[in-house]
C-alpha positions as CSV (number, residue, x, y, z in Angstrom):
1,X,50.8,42.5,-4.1
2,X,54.5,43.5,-4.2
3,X,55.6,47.0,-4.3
4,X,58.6,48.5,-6.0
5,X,60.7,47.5,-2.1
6,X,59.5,44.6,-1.9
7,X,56.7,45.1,0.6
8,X,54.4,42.8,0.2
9,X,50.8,43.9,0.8
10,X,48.0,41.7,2.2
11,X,45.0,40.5,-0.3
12,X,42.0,41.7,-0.1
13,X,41.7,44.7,2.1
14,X,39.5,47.2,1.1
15,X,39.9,50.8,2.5
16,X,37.1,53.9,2.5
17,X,36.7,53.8,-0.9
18,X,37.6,50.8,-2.2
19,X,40.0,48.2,-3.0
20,X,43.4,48.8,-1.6
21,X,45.4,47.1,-4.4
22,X,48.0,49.4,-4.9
23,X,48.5,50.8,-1.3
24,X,51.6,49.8,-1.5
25,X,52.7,51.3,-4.2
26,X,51.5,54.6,-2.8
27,X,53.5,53.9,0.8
28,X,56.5,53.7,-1.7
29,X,56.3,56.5,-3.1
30,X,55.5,58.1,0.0
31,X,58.6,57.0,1.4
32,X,60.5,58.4,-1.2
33,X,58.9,61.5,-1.6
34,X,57.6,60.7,-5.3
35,X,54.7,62.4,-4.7
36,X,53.3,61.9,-8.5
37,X,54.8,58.6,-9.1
38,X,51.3,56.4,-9.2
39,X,49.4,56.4,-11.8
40,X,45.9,58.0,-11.1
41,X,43.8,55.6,-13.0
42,X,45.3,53.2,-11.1
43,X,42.4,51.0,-8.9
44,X,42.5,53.1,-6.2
45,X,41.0,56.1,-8.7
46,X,41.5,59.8,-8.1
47,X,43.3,58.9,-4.4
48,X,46.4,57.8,-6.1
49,X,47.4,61.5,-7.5
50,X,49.2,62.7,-4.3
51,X,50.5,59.6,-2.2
52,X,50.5,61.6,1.4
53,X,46.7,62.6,0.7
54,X,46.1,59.3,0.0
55,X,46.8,58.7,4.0
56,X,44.3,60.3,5.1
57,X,41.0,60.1,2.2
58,X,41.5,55.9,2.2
59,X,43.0,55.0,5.0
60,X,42.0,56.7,7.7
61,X,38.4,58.3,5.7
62,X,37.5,61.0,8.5
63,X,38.1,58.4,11.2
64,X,37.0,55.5,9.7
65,X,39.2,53.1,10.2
66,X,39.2,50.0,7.4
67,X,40.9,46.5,7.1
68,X,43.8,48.6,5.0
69,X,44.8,50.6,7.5
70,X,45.5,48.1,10.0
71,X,48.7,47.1,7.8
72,X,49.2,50.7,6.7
73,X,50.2,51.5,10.0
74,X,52.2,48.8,11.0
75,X,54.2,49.9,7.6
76,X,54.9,53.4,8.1
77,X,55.8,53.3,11.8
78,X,58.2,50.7,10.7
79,X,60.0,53.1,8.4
80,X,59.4,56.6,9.4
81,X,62.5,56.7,11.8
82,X,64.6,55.7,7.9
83,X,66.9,58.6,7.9
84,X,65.6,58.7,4.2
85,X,62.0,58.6,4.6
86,X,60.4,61.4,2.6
87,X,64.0,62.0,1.1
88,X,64.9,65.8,1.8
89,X,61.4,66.8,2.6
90,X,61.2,66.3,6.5
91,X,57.6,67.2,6.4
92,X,56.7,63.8,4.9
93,X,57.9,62.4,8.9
94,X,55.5,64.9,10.5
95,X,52.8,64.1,8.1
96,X,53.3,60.3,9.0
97,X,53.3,61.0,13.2
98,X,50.0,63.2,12.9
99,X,48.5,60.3,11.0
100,X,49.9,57.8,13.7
101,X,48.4,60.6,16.5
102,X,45.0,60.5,14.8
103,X,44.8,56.5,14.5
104,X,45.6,56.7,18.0
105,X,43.0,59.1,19.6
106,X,40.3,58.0,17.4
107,X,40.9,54.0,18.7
108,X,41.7,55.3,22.1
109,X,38.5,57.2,22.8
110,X,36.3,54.8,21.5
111,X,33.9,53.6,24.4
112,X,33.5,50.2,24.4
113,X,37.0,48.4,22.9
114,X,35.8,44.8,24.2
115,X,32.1,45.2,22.9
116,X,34.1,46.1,19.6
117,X,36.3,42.7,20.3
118,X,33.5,40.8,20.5
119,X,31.9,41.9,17.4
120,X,35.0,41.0,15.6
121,X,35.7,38.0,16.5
122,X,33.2,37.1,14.0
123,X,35.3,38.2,10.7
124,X,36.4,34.8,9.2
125,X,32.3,33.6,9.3
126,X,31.5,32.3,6.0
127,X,28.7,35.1,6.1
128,X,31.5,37.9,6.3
129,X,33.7,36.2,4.0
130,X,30.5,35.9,1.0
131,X,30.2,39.5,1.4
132,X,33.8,40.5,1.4
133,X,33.6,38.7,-1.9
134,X,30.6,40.3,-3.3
135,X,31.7,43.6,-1.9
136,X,35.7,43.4,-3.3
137,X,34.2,43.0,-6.7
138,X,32.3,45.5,-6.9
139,X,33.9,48.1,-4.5
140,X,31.7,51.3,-3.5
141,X,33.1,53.8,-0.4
142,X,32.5,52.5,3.0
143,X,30.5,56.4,3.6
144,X,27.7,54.7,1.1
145,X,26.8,51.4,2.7
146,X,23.3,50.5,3.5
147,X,21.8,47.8,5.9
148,X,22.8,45.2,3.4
149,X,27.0,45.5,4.2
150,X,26.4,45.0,7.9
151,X,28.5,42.1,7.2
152,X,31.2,44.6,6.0
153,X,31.0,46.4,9.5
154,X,32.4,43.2,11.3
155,X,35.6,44.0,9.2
156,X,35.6,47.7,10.4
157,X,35.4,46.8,13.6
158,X,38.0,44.1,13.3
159,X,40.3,46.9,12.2
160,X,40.0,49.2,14.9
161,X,40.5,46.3,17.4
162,X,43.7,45.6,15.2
163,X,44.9,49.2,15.2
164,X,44.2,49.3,19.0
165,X,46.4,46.3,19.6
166,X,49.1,47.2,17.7
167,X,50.1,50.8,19.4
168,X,52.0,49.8,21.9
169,X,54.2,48.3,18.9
170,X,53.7,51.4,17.3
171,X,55.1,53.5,20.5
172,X,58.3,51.7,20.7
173,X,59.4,52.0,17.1
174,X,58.7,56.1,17.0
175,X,60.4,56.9,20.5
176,X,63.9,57.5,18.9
177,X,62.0,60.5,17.3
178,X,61.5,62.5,20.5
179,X,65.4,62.8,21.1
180,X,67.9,64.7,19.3
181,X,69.9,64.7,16.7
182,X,66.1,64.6,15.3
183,X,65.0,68.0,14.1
184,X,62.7,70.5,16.3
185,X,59.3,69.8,14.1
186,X,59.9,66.1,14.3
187,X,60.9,65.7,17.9
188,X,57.4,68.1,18.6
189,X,55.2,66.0,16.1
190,X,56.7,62.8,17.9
191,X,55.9,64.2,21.3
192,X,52.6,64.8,20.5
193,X,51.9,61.3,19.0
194,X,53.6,59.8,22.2
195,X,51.6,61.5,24.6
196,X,48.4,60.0,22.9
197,X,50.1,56.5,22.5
198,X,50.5,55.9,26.1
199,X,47.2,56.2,27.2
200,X,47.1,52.8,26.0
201,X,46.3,51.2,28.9
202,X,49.9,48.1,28.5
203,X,51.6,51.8,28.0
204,X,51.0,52.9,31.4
205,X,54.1,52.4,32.9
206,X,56.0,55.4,30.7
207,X,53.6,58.3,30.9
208,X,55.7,59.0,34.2
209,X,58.9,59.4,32.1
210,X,57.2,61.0,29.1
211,X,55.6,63.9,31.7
212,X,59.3,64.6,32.5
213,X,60.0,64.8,29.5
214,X,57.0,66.9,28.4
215,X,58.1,69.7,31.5
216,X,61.6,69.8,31.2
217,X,61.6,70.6,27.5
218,X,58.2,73.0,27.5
219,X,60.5,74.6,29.6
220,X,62.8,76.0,27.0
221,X,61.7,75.5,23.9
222,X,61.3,79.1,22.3
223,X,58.7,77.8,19.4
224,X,55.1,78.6,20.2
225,X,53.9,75.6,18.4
226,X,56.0,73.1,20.0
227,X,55.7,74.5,23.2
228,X,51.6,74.3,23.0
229,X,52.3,71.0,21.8
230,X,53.9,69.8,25.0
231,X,52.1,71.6,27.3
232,X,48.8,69.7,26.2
233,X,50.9,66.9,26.5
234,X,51.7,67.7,30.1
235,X,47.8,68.0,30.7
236,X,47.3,64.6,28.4
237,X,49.4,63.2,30.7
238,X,47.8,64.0,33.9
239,X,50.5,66.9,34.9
240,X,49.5,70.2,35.8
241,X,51.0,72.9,33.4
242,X,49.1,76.0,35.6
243,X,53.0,77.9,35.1
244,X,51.7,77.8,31.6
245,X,48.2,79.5,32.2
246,X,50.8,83.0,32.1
247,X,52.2,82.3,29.0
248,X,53.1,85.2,26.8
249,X,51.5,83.3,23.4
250,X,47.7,82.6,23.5
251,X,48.0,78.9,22.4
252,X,50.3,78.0,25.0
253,X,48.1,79.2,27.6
254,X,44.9,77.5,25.9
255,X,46.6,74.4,25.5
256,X,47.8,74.7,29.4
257,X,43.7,75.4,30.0
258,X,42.8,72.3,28.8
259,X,44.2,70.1,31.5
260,X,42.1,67.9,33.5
261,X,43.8,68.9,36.5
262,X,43.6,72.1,35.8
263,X,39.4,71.5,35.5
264,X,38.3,73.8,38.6
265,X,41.0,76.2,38.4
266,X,39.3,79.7,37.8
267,X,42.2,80.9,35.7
268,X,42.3,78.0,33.5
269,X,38.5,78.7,33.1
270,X,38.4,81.9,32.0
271,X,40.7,81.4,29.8
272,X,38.4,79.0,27.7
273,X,35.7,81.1,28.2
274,X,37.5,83.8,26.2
275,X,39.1,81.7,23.3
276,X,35.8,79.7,22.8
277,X,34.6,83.0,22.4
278,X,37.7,84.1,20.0
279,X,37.2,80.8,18.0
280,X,39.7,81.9,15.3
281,X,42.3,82.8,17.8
282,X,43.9,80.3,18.2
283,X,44.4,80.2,14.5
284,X,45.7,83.4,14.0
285,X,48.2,83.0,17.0
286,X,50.0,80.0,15.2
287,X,50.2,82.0,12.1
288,X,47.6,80.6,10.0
289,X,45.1,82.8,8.0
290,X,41.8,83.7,9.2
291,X,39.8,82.8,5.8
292,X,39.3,78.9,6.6
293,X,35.8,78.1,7.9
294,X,37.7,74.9,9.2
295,X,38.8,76.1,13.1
296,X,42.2,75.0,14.8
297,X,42.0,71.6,15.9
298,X,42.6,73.1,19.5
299,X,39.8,75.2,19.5
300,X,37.7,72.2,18.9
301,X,38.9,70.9,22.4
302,X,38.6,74.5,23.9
303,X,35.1,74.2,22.7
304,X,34.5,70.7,24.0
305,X,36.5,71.1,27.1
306,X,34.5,74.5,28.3
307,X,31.3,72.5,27.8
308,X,32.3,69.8,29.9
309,X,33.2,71.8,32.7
310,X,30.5,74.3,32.4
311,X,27.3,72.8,31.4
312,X,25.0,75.6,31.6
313,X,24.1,76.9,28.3
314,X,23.4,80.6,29.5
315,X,27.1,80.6,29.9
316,X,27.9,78.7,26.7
317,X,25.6,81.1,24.4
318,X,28.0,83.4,23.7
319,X,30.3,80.8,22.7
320,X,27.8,79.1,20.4
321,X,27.0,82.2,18.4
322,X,30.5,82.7,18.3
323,X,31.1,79.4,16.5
324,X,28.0,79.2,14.9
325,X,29.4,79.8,11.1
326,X,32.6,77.0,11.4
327,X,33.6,73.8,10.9
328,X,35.5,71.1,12.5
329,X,36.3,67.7,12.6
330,X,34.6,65.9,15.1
331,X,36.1,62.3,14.5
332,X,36.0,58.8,16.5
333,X,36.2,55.5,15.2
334,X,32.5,55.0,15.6
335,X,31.2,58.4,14.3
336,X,33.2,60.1,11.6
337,X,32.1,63.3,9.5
338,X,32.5,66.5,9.3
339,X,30.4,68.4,12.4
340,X,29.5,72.2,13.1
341,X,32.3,73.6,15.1
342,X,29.1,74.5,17.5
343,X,27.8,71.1,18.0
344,X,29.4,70.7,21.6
345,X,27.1,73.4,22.3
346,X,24.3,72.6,20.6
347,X,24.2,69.3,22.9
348,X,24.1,71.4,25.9
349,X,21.8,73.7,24.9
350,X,19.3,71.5,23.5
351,X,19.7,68.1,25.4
352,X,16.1,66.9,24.5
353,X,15.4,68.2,21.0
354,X,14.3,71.7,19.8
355,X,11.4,72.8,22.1
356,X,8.3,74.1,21.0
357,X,8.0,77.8,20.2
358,X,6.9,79.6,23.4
359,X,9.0,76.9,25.6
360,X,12.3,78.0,24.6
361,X,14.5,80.6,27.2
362,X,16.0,83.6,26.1
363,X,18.8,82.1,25.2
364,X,17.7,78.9,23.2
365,X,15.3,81.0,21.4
366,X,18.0,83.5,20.2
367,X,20.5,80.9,18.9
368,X,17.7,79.7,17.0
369,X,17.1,82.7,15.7
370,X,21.0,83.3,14.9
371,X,20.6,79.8,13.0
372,X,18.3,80.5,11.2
373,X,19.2,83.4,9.8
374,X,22.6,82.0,8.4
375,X,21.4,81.5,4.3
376,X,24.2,79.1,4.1
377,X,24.1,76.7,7.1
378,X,20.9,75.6,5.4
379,X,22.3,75.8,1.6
380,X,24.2,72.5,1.8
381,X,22.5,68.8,2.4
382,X,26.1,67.5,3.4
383,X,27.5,70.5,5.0
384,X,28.7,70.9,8.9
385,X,25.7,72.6,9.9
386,X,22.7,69.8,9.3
387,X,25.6,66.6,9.7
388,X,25.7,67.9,13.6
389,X,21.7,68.5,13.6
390,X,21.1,64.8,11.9
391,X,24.3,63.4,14.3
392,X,22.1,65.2,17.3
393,X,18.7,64.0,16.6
394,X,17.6,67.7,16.5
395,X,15.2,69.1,13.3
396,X,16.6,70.0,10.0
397,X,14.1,71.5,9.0
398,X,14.9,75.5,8.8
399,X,11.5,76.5,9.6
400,X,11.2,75.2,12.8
401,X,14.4,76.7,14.1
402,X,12.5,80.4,13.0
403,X,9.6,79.0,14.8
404,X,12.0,78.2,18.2
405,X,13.0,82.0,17.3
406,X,10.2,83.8,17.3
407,X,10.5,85.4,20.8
408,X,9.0,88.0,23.2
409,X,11.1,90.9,23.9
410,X,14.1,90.2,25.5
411,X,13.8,90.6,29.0
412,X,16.6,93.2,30.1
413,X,18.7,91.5,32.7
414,X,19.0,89.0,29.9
415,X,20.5,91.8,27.6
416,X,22.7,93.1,30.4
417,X,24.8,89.5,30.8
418,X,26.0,89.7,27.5
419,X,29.0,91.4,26.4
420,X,29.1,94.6,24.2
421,X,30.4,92.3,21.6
422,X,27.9,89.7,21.5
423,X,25.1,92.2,21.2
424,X,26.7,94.3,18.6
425,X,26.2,91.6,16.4
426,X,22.5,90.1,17.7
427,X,22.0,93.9,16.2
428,X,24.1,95.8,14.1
429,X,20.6,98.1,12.9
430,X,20.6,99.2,16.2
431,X,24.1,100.7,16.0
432,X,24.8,101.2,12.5
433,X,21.6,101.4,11.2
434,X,21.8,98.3,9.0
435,X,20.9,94.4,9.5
436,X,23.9,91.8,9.1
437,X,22.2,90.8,5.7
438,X,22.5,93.9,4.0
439,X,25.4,94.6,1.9
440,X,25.9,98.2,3.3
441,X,27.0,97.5,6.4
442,X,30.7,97.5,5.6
443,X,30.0,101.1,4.6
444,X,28.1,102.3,7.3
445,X,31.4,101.2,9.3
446,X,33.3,103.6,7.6
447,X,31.0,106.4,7.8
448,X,31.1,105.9,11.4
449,X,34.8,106.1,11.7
450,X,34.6,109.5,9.9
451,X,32.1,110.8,12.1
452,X,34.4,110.0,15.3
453,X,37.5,111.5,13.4
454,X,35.4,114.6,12.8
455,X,34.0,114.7,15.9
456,X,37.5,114.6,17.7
457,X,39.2,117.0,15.4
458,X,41.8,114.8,15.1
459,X,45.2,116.3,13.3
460,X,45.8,114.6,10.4
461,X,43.1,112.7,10.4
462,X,42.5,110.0,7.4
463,X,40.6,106.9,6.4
464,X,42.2,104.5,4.1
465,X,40.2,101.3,2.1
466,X,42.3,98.7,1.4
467,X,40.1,96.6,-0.1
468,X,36.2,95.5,-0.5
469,X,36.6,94.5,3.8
470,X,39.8,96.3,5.2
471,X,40.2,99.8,5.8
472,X,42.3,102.1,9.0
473,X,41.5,105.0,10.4
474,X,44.0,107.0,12.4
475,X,45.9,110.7,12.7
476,X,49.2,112.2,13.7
477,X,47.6,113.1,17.0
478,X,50.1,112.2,20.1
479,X,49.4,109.7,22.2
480,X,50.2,110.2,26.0
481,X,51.4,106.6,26.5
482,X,51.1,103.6,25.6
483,X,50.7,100.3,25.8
484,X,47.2,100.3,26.0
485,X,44.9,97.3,26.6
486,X,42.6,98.2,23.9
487,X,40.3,95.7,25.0
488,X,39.5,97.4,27.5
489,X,37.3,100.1,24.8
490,X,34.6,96.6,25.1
491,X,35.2,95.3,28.1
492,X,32.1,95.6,30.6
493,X,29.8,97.7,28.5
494,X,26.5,96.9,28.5
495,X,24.1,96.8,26.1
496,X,21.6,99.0,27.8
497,X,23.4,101.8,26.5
498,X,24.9,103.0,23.3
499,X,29.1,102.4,23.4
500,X,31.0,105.9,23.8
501,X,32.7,106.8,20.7
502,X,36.0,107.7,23.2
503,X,37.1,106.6,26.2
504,X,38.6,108.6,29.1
505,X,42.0,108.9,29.1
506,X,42.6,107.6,25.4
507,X,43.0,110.2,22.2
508,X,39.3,110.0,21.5
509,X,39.2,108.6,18.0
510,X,40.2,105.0,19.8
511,X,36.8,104.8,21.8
512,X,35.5,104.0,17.9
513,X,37.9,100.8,18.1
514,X,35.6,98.4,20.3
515,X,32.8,99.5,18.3
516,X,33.9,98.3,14.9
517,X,35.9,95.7,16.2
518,X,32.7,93.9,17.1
519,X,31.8,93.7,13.3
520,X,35.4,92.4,12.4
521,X,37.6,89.2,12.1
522,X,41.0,90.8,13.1
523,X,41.7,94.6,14.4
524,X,45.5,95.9,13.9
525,X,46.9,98.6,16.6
526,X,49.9,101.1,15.6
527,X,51.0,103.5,17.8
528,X,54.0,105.9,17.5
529,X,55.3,107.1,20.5
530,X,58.3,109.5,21.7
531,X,60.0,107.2,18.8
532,X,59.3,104.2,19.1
533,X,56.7,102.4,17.2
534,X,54.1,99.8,18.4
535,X,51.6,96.8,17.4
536,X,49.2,94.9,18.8
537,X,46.7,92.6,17.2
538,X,43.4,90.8,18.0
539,X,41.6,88.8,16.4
540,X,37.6,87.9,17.5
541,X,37.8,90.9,20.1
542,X,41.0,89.1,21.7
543,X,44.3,89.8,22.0
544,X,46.6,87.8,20.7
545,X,50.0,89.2,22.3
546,X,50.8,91.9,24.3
547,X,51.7,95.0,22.4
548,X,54.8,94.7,20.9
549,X,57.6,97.1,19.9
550,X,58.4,97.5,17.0
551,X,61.2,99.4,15.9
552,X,62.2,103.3,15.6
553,X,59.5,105.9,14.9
554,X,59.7,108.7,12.8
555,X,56.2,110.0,13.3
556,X,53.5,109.8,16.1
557,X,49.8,109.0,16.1
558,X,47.9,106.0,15.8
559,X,46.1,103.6,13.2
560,X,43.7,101.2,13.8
561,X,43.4,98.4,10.7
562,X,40.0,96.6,10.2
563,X,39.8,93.4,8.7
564,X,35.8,92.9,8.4
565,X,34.4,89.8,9.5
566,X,33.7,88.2,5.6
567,X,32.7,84.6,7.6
568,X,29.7,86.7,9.6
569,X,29.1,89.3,6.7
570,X,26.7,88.1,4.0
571,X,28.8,87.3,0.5
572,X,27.8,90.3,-1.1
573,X,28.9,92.7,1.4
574,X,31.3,95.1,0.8
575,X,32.4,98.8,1.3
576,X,31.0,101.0,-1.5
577,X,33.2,103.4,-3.6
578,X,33.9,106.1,-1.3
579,X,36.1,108.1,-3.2
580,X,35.4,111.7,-2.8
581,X,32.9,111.5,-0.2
582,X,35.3,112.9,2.8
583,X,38.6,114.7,2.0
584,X,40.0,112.3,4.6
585,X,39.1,109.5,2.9
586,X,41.8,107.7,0.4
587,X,40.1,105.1,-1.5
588,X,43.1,102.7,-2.9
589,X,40.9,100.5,-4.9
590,X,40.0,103.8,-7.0
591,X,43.9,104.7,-7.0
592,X,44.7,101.8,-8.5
């Protein structure tokens, strides 16, 4: 086929669902940022509507790589350093270098590239080419095949072999990208690709020069993003970025964690332990919102990555229950789908399949319990949650994950190795008198932030409800100093004791902080001091920055904002009409 430029496209290739007879037209119009240009009942069905999505459903199909996209590639790294590609919209370039980074780490991490070889050297067999035939007319998506296209699995692994041989091709036409008078995002999203591409083994010989060039320009670049960007480059690389592991922004010093060279450092370590524990951190700290059940594609490494070095699931569990209710995209050339953003842990934790009730530890037997629990891991066929169970050989059915729960008491210096966090949530009717299922545990939250402001006889004192999940508490009490670490309201308790509702040394409403906070997503700090006012936010019980200032104060006192965890709350949670029920409480859904 020939497109509008002239390209002509390769007869039949099929891609992951279907024919690709009109992938050219769609590499057009990507080019020229036409982005409703191709007709949608066009062969390729409803993939045609937006030409950039149509990248990533057909051609690369969650990392299953298809005799289309072996061309595809060879195309768009041919033209995405055109000074006109994607027009005025430069994000069409990025787009394109993330796709090329994905091709590349999916190939590059497949195991066995010359068993794969072998297999394909078997694609112009007259039994491959009788089904191609059969199969081209009458096309059905690659993610539906039975034992009967195994011929058709010849040509998948032809194309990964064909995608594998062509990076270092690849490599050499997007290097002009990484150098200037190329704009910030581009140069970053071409770094990135780079630093993947030459772990081709004929690439070797430049991941010298591409490290330099990695540290010298982490070095100054102000942009968080970019910055994390190359400093997991600099680890990809096999650098050491441990100047990084200080970093002021949280991704920078995750991405700096995740260096192989940087495996036995104890710094590095504990820094994974506490963002695998924070999974939406890193999120947050690169200024996305916190309502995807999809997780930053860096906390999926953070989450692989701590396994790997840690390997002892009593250390993992916190970390698995942590993750338990997200997604993310665990993708390789020969296993695609979408997985349980726990399933790294689940492999640790249950290495040989779901024990029997009354063989599980502690900790096995509580996760399971935690699992179970969740209505909607289970509500789905398709979903995250039984993809990784089916992809791990473990049980899908539900009630034998409540049978692995069913446990003794919990011995107490099992208890006392969690944090205050952890358990908070294992038992909220312990502390707030109300189970995680019940819809009045929003409410109960509330009350309890009355009952501290009471209790305190703080000046001024008031309770504002945003919404159904956000409310502040705070008063025009002064505060002594601050910055204050208000981790540190968590940090170390134990959960063989009931948290303090203050702290020594802090106004005493704030000791309330730690205790909520377990039960939210994100927790916003203001403090007004001697006129200056202050912020500090965290999100999963971490901080994301130090606190920051943040302009003039007119006032003093001190707010703490609670966004409520909706991910770990049951749907139908939500705080109850308050209005009139304390004279410090403002309800502004009833206001408005």
């Amino acid at each position: 086929m020939r497109s509008g430029d002239g390209l002509v496209w390769p007869p039949n290739l099929f891609h992951a669902y279907g024919v690709a007879a009109d992938a050219a037209l769609h590499l057009d119009a990507l080019s020229r940022n036409e982005l409703t240009a191709v007709d949608d009942e066009s062969a390729d069905g409803f993939h045609t509507q937006v030409p950039y999505s149509y990248l990533w459903s057909a051609l690369y199909g969650g990392g299953l790589l298809t005799p289309a996209t072996v061309p595809a590639l060879r195309i768009l790294a041919g033209r995405v350093t055109d000074p006109d590609f994607g027009r005025d919209d430069e994000t069409l370039r990025e787009g394109v270098l993330h796709f090329i980074h994905e091709i590349a780490r999916t190939v590059l991490t497949v195991d066995d590239v010359a068993g794969l070889r072998v297999l394909a050297a078997g694609r112009r067999t007259a039994g491959v080419q009788a089904w191609l035939d059969k199969f081209l007319a009458a096309p059905r998506p690659v993610f539906h095949w039975t034992v009967d296209d195994e011929p058709g699995r010849v040509l998948m692994a032809a194309a990964v072999v064909d995608c594998h041989d062509l990076l270092p091709e690849v490599y050499a036409a997007i290097e002009p990208l990484l150098h200037e008078p190329w704009p910030t995002r581009t140069r970053q999203q071409a770094a990135h690709a780079a630093a993947r591409l030459v772990t081709h083994p004929d690439l070797a010989a430049l991941r010298a020069p591409l490290l330099d060039y990695h540290e010298r320009l982490a070095a100054t670049v102000a942009d968080p993003r970019h910055r994390a960007s190359l400093v997991a480059g600099i680890g990809r690389l096999g650098g050491q970025p441990r100047a990084w592991l200080d970093d002021v922004h949280l991704g920078v010093r995750a991405c700096a964690a995740l260096a192989p060279a940087l495996a036995t450092d104890p710094v590095a370590l504990k820094l994974l332990e506490a963002v695998s524990r924070a999974p939406r951190a890193l999120h947050a700290a690169f200024g996305e919102g916190l309502a995807s059940r999809t997780l930053d594609p860096y906390a999926a490494q953070v989450a692989d990555t701590f396994c790997d070095r840690v390997g002892s699931f009593d250390e993992l569990y916190e970390s698995a229950l942590a993750t338990l209710p997200f997604d993310a995209i665990w993708l390789s050339a020969q296993d695609a789908g979408k997985r349980a953003a726990c399933e790294p842990y689940l492999r640790v934790a249950f290495p040989n399949g779901l024990p029997e009730s009354g063989r599980v530890t502690a900790r096995q037997g509580n996760f399971a319990k935690a699992a179970f629990g969740r209505d909607e891991l289970w509500a789905d066929p398709d979903g995250s949650w039984l993809s990784s169970l089916r992809h791990l050989g473990l049980p899908t059915d539900r009630l034998r994950w409540r049978a692995a729960g069913h446990l003794p008491t919990l011995p107490t210096e099992d208890i006392l190795t969690i944090t205050w966090r952890s358990v908070a949530r294992n038992r909220p009717e312990m502390y707030t008198g109300a189970r995680r299922t019940d819809p009045v545990l929003p409410t109960r939250l509330v009350e309890r932030a009355v009952e501290a402001l009471v209790e305190a006889e703080a000046p001024e004192a008031y309770i504002v409800i945003a919404d159904d999940h956000t409310f502040a508490m705070g008063s025009a009490g002064r505060l002594a100093s601050y910055p204050v670490d208000v981790k540190s309201l968590w940090k170390g308790m134990k959960a063989s004791s009931f948290p303090p509702i203050w702290v020594p040394g802090l106004p005493p409403p704030f000791g309330i902080v730690g205790f909520i906070d377990a039960y939210c997503a994100q927790v916003t700090i203001n403090a007004w001091v001697d006129g200056t006012a202050y912020t500090q936010d965290f999100v999963d019980g971490i901080a994301l920055t130090p606190p920051q200032e943040a302009g003039h104060a007119a006032r003093t006192g001190y707010q703490a904002t609670f966004h409520l965890d909706t991910v770990w709350l049951p749907r139908a949670a939500r705080i109850l009409d308050l209005a009139g029920a304390h004279k410090m409480i403002i309800d502004q859904r009833s206001a408005g």
